[in-house]
VOGU-3710 file (C-alpha; in Angstrom, 3 decimals, decimal comma):
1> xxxxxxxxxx> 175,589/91,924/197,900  178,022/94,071/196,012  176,189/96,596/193,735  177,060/97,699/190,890  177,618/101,637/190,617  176,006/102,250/187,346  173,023/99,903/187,573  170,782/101,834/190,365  168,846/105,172/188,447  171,218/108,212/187,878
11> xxxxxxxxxx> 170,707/111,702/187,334  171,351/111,854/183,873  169,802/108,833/182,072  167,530/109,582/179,094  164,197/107,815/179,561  161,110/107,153/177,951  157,079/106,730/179,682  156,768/103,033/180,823  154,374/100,227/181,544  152,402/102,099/184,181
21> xxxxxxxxxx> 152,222/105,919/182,508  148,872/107,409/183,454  150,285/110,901/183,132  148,584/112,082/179,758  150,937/113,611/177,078  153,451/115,523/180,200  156,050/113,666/178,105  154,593/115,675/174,651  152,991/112,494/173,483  154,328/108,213/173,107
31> xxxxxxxxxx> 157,956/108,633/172,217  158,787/111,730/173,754  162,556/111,203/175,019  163,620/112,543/178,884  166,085/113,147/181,190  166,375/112,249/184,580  167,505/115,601/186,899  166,578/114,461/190,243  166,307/111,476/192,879  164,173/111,013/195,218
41> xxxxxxxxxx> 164,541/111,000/198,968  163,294/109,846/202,148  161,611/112,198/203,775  160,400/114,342/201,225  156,871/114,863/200,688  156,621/116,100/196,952  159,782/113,542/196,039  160,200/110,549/197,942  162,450/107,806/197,717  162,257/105,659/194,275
51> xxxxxxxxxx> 160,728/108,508/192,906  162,463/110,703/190,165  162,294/114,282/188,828  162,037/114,133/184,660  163,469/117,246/182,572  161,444/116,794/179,310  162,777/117,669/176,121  159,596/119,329/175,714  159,855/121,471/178,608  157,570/119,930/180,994
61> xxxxxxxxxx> 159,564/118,933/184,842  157,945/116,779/186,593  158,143/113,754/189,521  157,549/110,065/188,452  157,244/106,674/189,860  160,399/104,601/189,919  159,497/101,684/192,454  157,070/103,526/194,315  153,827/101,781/195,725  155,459/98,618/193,321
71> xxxxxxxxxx> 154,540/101,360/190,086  157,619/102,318/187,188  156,273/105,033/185,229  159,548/104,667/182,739  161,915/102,955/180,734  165,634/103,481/180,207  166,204/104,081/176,808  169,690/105,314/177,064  172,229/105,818/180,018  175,765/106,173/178,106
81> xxxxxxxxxx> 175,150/109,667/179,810  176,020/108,729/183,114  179,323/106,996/181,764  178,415/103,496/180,787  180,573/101,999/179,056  181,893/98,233/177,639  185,840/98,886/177,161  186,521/95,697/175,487  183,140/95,531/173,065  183,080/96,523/169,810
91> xxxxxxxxxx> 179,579/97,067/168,117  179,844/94,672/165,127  177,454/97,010/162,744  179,036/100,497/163,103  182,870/99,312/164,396  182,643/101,750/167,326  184,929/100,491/169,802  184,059/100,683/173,703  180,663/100,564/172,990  178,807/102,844/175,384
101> xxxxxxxxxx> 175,079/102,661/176,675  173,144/99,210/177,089  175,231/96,432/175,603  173,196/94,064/172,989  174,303/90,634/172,627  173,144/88,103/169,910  172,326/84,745/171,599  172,886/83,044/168,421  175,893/84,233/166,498  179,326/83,718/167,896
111> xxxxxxxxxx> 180,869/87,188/169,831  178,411/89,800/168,006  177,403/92,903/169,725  175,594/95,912/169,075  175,050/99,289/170,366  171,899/100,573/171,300  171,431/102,476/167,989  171,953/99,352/165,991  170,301/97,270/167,590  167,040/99,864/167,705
121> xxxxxxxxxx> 168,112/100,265/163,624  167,114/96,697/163,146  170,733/95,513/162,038  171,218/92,200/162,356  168,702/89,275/162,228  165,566/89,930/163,027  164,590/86,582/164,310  167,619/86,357/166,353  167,147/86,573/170,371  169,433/88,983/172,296
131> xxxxxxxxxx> 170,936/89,311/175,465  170,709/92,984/177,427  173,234/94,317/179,662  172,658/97,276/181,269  176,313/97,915/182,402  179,721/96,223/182,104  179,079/94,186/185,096  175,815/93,646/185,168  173,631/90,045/184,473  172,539/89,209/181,187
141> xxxxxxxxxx> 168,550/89,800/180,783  167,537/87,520/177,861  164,862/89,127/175,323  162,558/87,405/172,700  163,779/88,478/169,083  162,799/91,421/167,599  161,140/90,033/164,651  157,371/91,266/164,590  157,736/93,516/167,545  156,568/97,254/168,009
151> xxxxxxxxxx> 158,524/99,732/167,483  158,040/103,526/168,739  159,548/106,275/167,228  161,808/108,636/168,983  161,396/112,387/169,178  163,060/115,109/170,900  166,257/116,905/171,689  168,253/114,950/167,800  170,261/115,798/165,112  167,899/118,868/163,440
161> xxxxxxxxxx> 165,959/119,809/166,325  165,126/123,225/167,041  165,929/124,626/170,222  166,181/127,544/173,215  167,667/127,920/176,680  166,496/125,433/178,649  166,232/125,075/182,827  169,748/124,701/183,490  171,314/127,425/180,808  174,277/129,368/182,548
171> xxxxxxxxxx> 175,513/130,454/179,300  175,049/134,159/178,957  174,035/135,591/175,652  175,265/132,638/173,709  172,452/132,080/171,893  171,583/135,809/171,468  169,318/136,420/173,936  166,375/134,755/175,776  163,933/132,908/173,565  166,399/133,151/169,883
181> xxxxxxxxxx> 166,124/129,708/168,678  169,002/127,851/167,011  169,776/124,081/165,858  171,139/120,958/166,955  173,490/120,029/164,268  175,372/117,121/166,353  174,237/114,826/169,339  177,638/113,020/170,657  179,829/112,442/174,285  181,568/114,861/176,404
191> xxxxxxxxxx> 185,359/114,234/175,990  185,780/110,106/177,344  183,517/111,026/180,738  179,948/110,691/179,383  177,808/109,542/176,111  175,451/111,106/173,881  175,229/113,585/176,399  175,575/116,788/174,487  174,379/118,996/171,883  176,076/121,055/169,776
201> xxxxxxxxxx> 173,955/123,871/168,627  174,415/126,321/165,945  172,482/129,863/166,604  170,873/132,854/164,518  174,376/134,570/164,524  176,214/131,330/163,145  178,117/130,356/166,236  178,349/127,433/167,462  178,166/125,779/171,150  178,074/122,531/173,169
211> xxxxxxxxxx> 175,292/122,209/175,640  174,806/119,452/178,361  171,605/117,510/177,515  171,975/114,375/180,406  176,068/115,274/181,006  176,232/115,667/185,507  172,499/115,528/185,141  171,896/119,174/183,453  169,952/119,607/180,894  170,515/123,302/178,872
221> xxxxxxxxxx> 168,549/123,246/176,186  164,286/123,223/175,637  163,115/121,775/172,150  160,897/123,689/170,577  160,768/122,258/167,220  161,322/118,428/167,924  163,502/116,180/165,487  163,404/112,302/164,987  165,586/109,967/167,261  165,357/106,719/166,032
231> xxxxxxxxxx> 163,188/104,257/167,665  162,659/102,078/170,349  161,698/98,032/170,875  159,221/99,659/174,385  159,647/95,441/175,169  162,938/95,012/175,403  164,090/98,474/177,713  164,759/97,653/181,251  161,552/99,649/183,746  164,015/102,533/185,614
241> xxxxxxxxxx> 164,104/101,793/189,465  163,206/97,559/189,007  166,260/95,780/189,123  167,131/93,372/186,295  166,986/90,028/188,154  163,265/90,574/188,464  162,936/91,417/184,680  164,983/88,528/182,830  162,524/85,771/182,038  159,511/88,196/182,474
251> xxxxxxxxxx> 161,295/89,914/178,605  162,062/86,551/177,241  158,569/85,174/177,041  155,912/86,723/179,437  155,538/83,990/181,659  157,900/84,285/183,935  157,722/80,959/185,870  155,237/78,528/185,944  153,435/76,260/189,131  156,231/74,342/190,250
261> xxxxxxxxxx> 159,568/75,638/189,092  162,265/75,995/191,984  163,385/79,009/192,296  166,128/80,933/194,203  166,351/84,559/195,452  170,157/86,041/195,338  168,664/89,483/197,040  169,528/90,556/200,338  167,404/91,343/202,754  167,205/95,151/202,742
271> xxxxxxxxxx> 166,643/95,102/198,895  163,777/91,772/198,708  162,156/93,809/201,896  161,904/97,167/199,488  160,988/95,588/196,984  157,735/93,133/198,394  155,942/96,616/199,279  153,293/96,919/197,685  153,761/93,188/196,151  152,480/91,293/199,287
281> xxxxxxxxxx> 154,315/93,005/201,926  157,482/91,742/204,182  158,146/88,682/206,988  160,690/87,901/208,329  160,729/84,536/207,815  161,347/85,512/203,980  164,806/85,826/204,516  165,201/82,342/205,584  164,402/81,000/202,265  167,705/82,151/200,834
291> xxxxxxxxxx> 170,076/79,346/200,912  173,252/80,857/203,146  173,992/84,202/204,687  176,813/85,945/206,086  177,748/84,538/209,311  176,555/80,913/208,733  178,765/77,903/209,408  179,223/76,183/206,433  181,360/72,799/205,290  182,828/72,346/201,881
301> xxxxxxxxxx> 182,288/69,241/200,151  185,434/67,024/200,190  185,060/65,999/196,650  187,592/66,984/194,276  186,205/66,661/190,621  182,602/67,724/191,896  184,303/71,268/193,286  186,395/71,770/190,151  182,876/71,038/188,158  181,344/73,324/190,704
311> xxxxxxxxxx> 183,425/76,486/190,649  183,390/76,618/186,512  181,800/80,144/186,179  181,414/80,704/190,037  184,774/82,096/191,374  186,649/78,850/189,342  189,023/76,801/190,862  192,413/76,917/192,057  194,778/74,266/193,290  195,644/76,585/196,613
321> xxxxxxxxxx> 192,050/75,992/197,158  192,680/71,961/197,573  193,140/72,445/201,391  189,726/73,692/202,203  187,961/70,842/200,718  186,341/69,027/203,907  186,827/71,804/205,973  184,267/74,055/208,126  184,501/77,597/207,225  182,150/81,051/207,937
331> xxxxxxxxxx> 180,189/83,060/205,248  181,639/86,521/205,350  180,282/88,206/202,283  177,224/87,221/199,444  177,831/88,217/196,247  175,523/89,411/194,174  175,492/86,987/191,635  174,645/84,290/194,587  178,526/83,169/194,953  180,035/83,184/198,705
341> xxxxxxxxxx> 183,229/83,901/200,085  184,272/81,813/202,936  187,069/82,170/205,554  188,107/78,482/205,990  191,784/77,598/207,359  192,954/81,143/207,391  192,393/81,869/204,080  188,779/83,146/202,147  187,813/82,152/198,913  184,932/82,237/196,555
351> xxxxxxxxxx> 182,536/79,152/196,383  179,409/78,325/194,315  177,140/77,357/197,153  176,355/74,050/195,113  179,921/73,752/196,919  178,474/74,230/200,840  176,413/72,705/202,910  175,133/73,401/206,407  177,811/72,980/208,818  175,670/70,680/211,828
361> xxxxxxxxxx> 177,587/71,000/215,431  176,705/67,057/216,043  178,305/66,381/212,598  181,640/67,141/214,111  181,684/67,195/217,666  185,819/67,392/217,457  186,322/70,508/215,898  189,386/72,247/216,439  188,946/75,493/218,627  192,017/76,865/217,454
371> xxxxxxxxxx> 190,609/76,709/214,107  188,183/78,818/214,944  190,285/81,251/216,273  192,545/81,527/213,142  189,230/82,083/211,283  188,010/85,048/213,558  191,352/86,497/213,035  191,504/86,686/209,949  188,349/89,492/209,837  190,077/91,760/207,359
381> xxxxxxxxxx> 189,546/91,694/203,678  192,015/90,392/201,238  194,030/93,327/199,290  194,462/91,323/196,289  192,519/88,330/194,456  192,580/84,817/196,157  190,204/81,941/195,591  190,645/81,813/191,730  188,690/84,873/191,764  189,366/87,330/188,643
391> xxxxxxxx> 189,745/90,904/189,606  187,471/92,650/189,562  184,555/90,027/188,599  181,633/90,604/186,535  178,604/90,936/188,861  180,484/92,425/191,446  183,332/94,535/192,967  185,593/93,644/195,108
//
């Protein structure tokens, strides 16, 4: 599975306490606004891996839960500081173009996005479901509307807030000296490399500075007189560390599945084994439940309008691709969005796996060894796109 970059937890996301806070008011109280300065690691015994360190606005530094034991302590409210960005969106309330931060998509309404402020502003329809994404590449998590929903106000580092040197200050006598409060007068990017990651601040003396308040992860500043942020839908933010295939109809209506349904898992192994502990623990025999894996032997399915109905949306089709149809081909990488490349004939292209089956050794006693050979040959990776695949595709990289 190819992941992508920006959708694990980064240093520098701005977060908010979660679904399984137990911590009291560390945060200064519901709403209280965060960033996140450190990862954890295996191995360590006050931070361990899916763990995180959180630089309160408030002052407060502490460890959290992101994944471990199966617990989240927080939401991402915000990570247009670590670079997010949409390139080609355009938030249909305030015009800004390359919209940066979680993505907000209205599932009703032709092409209309908005940016997280907007959509936390209550523009738009109310009763009008959205669609989440995270990132630029990632999936789509699908949310009920907004109508009748919660919503927490913000509060922290803002537009007004009073301030000192915080944990990370390297700035000299800038702000005239330890403890001399000044003001935030502007929240807004750092040139095109980062979002709503700095402050600009405006001390006793009338200068004025920018500070890093998510920017590489630093955090400059302390709040000691806390200003108003906007709010929050606490339902509709993604749980930091759990990874948004897990989340998507758990947001849209609670019930995530019911007895019956057939479901498929598109993890691989390393991730599904993280993520059952604490949730049942981890066989084995798990992984055989997903439907093909790199190395399997697979056949495509000789028919022609089923494959071109197939690939719509799944690597699409192309009429190079006519020549593998019937033919036995190897799995050589799963993508994460649960489509396969295949090296077949001495080429590799991208298949739905509604376009595979199970290659069977009796099925085709005949097959040519020297097929096989071109095939194992052929081991390196493609420079350029083949298969009908677009470069680079959503859910993945290349």
């Amino acid at each position: 599975m190819d992941p992508d970059p920006q959708a694990g937890v980064q240093v520098g996301m701005r977060v908010v306490r979660g679904v399984d806070w137990k911590w009291g008011q560390q945060d200064g109280g519901e709403g209280g606004v965060g960033t996140v300065v450190e990862l954890g690691r295996h191995g360590s015994p006050s931070t361990p891996d899916r763990t995180v360190v959180v630089q309160w606005d408030q002052g407060t530094r502490t460890n959290y839960r992101a994944g471990y034991q199966g617990a989240h302590d927080l939401l991402l409210y915000d990570n247009a500081q670590i670079g997010v960005r949409h390139p080609n969106i355009i938030c249909d309330c305030c015009k800004k173009h390359g919209l940066r931060g979680m993505r907000w998509k209205c599932r009703v309404c032709f092409d209309y996005d908005l940016c997280t402020q907007c959509y936390m502003h209550n523009r738009h329809d109310l009763a009008h479901a959205f669609e989440r994404y995270e990132t630029a590449h990632s999936r789509p998590v699908t949310l009920s509307p907004r109508q009748g929903l919660p919503r927490i106000p913000l509060r922290g580092i803002f537009q007004g807030a009073k301030v000192v040197r915080g944990p990370d200050w390297e700035w000299g006598s800038q702000d005239g000296g330890e403890g001399k409060p000044g003001r935030v007068v502007d929240i807004r990017g750092w040139d095109v490399e980062t979002g709503r990651s700095v402050a600009s601040v405006t001390w006793a003396d009338g200068t004025t500075n920018v500070y890093r308040v998510g920017h590489k992860g630093k955090v400059d500043l302390k709040c000691v007189g806390e200003a108003a942020g906007g709010f929050y839908y606490k339902e509709h933010l993604p749980r930091l560390g759990k990874p948004a295939e897990l989340q998507r109809r758990v947001s849209a209506d609670g019930q995530p599945f019911q007895h019956g349904d057939k479901v498929k898992c598109l993890l691989d192994t390393d991730v599904l084994r993280e993520m059952q502990e604490g949730h049942g623990g981890w066989n084995p025999r798990m992984a055989e439940h997903n439907s093909f894996w790199v190395g399997d032997v697979v056949r495509v399915i000789d028919d022609l309008d089923a494959v071109k109905r197939l690939q719509a949306g799944h690597g699409e089709w192309t009429d190079d691709m006519a020549p593998a149809l019937g033919r036995v081909g190897k799995v050589v990488k799963v993508f994460g969005d649960g489509n396969l490349r295949v090296a077949v004939g001495g080429q590799r292209w991208t298949f739905s796996p509604s376009c595979l089956v199970a290659y069977r050794p009796e099925e085709d006693a005949n097959l040519d060894v020297a097929e096989r050979a071109r095939e194992n040959k052929s081991g390196h990776e493609p420079r350029g796109p083949v298969g009908g695949e677009a470069w680079p595709r959503p859910g993945h990289h290349p």
